[in-house]
N, C-alpha and C positions, 0 to 999 in steps of 0.2 A: 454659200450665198453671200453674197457685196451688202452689209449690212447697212452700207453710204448710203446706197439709193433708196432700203427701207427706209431710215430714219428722217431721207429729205420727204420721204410721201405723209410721215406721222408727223413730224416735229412741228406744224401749226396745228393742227387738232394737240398735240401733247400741251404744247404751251398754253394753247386757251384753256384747256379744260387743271391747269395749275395756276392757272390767273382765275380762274372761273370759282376754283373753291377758295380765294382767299388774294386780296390784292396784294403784290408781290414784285421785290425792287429784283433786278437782272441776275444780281449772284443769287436769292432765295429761287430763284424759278430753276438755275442750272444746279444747287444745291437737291431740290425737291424731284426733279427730274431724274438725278441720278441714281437717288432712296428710292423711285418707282423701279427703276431695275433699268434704266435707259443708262449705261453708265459711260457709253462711251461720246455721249454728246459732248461737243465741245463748246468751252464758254463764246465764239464768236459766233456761233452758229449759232444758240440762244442771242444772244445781243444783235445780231441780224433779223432773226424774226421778231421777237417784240417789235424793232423798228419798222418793218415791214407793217406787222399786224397792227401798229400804230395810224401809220402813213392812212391805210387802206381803210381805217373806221371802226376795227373789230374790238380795238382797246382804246380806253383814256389814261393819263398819264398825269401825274400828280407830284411836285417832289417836297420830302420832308425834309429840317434841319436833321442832322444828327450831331450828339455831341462826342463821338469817335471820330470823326475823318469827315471827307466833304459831305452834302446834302445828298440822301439818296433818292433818284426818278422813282416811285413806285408805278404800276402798272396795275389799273382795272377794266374788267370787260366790260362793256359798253351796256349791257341787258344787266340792268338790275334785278338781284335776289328776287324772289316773290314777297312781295309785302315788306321790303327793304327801299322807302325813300328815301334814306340818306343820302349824303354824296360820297364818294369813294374813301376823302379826307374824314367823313366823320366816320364811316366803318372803320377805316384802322383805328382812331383813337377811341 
């Protein structure tokens, strides 16, 4: 079985639902994705859909300082938690 064309049919339900439990910068969602057992996703393949699922409304996008290396984009789904009004920036901190 061409495991390519499976994982183009999952990998936007995969990525929401790893932004869905937890807002998440490009390398934690292809880090987190591949701990699910998805291991042969590739990192551009993730950095193409977030930007897609960005573009299209399904995620918002936030970016922190970090004091390792440049600022990193994080990434939240648009449907807030139940009974979670913060915004995306005050759930990570």
């Amino acid at each position: 079985m061409d495991t390519t064309q499976l994982l183009k049919g999952v990998l936007d339900v995969a990525v929401l639902a790893v932004v869905a439990d937890a807002d998440s910068h490009g390398y934690d969602v292809v880090r987190r994705l591949r701990a699910a057992g998805i291991e042969q996703v590739g990192d551009a393949s993730v950095y193409g859909t977030l930007r897609r699922l960005y573009a299209s409304g399904a995620l918002t996008s936030y970016v922190v300082p970090s004091d390792e290396g440049p600022h990193r984009k994080y990434y939240a789904d648009q449907c807030p938690r139940a009974g979670d009004a913060r915004s995306p920036a005050q759930r990570l901190g």
